[in-house]
Backbone atoms as SQL, in Angstrom:
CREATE TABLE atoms (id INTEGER PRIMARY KEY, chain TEXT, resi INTEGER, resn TEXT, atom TEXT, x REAL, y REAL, z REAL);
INSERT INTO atoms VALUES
  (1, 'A', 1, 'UNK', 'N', -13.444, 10.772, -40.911),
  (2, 'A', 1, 'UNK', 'CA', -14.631, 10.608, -40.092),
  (3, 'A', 1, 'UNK', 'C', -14.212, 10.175, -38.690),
  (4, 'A', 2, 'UNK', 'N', -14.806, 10.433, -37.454),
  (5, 'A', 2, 'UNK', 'CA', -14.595, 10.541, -36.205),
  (6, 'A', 2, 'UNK', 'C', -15.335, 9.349, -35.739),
  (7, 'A', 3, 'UNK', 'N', -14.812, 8.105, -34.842),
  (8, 'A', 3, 'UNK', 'CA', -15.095, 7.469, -34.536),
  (9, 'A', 3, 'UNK', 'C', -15.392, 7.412, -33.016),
  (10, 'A', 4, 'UNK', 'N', -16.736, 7.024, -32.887),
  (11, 'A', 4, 'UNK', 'CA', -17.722, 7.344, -31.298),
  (12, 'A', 4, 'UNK', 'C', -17.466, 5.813, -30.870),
  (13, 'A', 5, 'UNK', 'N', -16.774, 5.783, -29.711),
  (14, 'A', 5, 'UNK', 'CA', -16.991, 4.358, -29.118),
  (15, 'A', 5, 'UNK', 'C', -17.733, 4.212, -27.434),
  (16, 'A', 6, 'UNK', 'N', -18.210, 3.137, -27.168),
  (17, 'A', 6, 'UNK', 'CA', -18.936, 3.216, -26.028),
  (18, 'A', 6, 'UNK', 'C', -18.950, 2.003, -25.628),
  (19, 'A', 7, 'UNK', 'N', -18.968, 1.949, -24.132),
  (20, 'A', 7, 'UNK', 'CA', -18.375, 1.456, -22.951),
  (21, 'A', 7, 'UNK', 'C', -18.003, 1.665, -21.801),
  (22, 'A', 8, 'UNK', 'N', -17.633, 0.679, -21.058),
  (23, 'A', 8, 'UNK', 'CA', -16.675, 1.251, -19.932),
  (24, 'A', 8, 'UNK', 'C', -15.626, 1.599, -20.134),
  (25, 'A', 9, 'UNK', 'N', -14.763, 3.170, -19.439),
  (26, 'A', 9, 'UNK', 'CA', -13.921, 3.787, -19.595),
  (27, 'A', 9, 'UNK', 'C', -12.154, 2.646, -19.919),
  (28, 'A', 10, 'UNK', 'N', -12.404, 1.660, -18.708),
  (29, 'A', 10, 'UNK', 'CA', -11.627, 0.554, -18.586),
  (30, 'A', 10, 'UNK', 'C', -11.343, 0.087, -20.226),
  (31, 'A', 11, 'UNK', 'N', -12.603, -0.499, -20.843),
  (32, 'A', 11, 'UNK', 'CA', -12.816, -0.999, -21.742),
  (33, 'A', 11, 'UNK', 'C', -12.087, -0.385, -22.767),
  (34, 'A', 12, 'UNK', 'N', -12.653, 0.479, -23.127),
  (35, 'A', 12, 'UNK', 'CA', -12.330, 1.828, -24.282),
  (36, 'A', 12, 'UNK', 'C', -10.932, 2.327, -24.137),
  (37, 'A', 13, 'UNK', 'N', -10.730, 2.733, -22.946),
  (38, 'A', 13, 'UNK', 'CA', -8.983, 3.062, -23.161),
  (39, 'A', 13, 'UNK', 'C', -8.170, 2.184, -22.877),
  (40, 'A', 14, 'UNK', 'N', -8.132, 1.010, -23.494),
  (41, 'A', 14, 'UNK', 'CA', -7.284, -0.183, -23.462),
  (42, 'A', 14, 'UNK', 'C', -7.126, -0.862, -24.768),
  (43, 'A', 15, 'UNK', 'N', -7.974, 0.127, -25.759),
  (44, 'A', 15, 'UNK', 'CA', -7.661, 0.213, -27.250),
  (45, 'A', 15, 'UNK', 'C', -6.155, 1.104, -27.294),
  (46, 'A', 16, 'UNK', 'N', -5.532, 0.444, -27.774),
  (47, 'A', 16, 'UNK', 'CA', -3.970, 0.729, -27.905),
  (48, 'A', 16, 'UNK', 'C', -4.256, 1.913, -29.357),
  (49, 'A', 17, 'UNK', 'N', -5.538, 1.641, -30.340),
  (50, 'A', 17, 'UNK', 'CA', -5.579, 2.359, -31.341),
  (51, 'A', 17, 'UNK', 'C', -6.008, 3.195, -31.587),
  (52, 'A', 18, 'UNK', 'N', -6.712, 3.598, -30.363),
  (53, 'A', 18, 'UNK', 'CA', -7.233, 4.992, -30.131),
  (54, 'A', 18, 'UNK', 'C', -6.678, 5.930, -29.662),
  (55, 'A', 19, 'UNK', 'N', -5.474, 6.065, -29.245),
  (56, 'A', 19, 'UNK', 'CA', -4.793, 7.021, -29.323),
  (57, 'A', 19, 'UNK', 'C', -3.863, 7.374, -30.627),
  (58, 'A', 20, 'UNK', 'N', -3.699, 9.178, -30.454),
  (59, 'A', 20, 'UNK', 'CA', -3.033, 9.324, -31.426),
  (60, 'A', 20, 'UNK', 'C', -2.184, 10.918, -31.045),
  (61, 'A', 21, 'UNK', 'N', -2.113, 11.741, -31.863),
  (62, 'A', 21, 'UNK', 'CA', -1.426, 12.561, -30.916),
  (63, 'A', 21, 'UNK', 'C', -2.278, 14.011, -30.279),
  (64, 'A', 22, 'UNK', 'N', -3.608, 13.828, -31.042),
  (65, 'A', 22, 'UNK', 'CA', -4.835, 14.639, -30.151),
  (66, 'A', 22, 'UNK', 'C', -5.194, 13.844, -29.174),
  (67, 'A', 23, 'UNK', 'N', -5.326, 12.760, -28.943),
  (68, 'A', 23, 'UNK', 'CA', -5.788, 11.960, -27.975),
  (69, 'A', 23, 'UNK', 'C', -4.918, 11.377, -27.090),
  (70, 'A', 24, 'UNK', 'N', -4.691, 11.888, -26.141),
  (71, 'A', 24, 'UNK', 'CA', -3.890, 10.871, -25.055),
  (72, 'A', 24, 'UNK', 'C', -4.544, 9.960, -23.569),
  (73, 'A', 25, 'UNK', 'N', -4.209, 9.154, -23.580),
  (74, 'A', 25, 'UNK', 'CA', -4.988, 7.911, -22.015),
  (75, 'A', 25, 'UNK', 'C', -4.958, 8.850, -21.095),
  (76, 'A', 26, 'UNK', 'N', -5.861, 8.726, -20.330),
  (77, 'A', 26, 'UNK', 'CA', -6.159, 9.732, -19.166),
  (78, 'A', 26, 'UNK', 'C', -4.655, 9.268, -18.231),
  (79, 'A', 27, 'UNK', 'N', -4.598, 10.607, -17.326),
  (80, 'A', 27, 'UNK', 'CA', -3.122, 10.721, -16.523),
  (81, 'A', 27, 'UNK', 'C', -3.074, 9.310, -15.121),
  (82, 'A', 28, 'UNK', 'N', -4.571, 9.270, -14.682),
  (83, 'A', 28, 'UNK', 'CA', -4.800, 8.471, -13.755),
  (84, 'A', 28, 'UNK', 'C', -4.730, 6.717, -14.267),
  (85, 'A', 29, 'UNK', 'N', -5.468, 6.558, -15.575),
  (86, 'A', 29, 'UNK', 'CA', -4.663, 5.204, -16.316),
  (87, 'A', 29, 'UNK', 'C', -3.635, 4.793, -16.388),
  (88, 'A', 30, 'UNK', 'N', -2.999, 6.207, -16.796),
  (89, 'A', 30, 'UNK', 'CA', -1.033, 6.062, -17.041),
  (90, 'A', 30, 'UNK', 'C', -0.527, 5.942, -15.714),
  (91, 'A', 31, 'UNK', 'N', -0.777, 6.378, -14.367),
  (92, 'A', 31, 'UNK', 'CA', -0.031, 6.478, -13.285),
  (93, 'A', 31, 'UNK', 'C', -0.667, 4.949, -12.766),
  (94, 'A', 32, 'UNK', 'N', -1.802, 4.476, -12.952),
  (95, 'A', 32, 'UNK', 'CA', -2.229, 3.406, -12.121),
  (96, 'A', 32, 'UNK', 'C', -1.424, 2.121, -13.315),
  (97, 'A', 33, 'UNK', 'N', -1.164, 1.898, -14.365),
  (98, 'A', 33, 'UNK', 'CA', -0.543, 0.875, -15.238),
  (99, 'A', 33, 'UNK', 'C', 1.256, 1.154, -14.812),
  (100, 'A', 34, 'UNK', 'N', 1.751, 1.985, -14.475),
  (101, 'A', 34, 'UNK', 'CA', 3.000, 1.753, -13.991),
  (102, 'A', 34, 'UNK', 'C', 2.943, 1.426, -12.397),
  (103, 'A', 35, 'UNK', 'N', 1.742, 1.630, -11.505),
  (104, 'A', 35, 'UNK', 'CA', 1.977, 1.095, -10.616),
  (105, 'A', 35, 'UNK', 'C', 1.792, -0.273, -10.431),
  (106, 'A', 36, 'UNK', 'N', 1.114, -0.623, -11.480),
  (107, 'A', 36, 'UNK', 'CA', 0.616, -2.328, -11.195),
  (108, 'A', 36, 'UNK', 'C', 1.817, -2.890, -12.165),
  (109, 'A', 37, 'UNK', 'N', 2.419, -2.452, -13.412),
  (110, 'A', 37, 'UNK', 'CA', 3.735, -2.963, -13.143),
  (111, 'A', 37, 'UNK', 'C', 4.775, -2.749, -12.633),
  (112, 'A', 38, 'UNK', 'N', 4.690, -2.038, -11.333),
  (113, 'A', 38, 'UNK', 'CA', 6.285, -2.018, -10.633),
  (114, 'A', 38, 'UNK', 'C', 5.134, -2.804, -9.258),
  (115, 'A', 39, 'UNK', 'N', 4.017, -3.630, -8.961),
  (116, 'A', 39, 'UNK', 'CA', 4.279, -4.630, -8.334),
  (117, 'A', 39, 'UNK', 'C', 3.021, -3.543, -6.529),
  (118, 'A', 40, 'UNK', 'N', 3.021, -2.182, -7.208),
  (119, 'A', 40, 'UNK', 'CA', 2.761, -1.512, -6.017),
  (120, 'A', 40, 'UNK', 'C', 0.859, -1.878, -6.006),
  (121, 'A', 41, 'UNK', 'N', 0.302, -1.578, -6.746),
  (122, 'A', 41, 'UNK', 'CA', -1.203, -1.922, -6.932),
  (123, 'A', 41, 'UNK', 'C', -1.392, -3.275, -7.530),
  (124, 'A', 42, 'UNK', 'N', -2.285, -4.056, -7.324),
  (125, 'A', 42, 'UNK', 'CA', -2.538, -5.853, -7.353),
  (126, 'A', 42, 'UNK', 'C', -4.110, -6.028, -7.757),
  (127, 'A', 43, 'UNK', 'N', -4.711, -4.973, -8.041),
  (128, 'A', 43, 'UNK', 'CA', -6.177, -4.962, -8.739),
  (129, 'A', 43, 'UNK', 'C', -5.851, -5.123, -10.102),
  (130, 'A', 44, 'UNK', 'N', -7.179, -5.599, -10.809),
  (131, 'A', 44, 'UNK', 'CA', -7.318, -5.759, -12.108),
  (132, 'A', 44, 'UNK', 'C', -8.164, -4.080, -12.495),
  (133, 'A', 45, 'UNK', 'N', -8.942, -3.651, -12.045),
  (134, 'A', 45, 'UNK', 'CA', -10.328, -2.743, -12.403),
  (135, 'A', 45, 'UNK', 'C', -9.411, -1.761, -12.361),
  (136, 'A', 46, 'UNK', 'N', -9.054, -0.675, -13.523),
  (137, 'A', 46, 'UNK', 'CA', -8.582, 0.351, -13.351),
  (138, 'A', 46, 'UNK', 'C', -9.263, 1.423, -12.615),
  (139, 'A', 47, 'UNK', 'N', -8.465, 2.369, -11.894),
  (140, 'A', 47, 'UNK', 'CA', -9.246, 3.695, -10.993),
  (141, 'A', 47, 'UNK', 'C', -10.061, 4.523, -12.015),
  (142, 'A', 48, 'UNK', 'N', -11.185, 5.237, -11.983),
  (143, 'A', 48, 'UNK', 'CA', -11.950, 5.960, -12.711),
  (144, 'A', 48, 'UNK', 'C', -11.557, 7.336, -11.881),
  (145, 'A', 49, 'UNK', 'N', -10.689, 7.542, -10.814),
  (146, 'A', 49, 'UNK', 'CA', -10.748, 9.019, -10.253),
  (147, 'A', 49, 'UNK', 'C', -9.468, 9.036, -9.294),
  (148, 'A', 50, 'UNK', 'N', -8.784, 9.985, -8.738),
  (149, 'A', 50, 'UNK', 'CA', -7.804, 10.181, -7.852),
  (150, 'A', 50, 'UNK', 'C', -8.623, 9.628, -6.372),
  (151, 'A', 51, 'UNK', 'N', -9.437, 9.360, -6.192),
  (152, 'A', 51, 'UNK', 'CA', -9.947, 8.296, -4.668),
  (153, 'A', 51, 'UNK', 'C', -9.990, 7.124, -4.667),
  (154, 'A', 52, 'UNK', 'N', -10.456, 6.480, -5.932),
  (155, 'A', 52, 'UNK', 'CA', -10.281, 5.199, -6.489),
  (156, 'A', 52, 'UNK', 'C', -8.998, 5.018, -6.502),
  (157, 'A', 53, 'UNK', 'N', -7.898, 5.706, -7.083),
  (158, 'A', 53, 'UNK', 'CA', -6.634, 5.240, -6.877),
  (159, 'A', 53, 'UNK', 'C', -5.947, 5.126, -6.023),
  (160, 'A', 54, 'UNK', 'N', -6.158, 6.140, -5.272),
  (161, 'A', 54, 'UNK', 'CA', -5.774, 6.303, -3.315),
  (162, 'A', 54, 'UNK', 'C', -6.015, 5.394, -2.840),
  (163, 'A', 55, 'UNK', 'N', -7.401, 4.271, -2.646),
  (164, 'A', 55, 'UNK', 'CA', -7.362, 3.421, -2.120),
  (165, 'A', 55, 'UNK', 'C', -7.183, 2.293, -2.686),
  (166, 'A', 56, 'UNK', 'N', -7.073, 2.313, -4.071),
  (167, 'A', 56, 'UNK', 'CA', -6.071, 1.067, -4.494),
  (168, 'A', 56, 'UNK', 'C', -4.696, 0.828, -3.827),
  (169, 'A', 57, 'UNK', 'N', -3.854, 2.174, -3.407),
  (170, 'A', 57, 'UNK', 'CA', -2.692, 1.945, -2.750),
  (171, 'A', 57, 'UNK', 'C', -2.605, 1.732, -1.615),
  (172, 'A', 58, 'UNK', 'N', -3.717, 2.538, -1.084),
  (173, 'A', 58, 'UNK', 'CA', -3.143, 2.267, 0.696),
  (174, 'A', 58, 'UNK', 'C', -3.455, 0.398, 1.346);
């Protein structure tokens, strides 16, 4: 059975158990969590889009 979850995107893909190998974290999660650990982005609120993340960096 298929499990429906709801929330904010933030929220929901920060379940470590929801992925599996049909499901992978969106590309913009994965690129914005290695930038905030190599020190380059300093927000908590993950980007929801490639503009949101743009100006997390500049």
């Amino acid at each position: 059975m298929e499990e429906i979850k709801e929330g904010f995107p933030e929220t929901i893909f920060s379940d470590k158990n929801l992925y599996t190998k049909d499901l992978r974290k969106p590309i913009i999660l994965e690129l914005y969590e290695i930038l905030k650990e190599k020190g380059i982005v300093k927000k908590n609120k993950a980007p929801r889009n490639v503009g949101e993340l743009r100006k997390l960096i500049e």
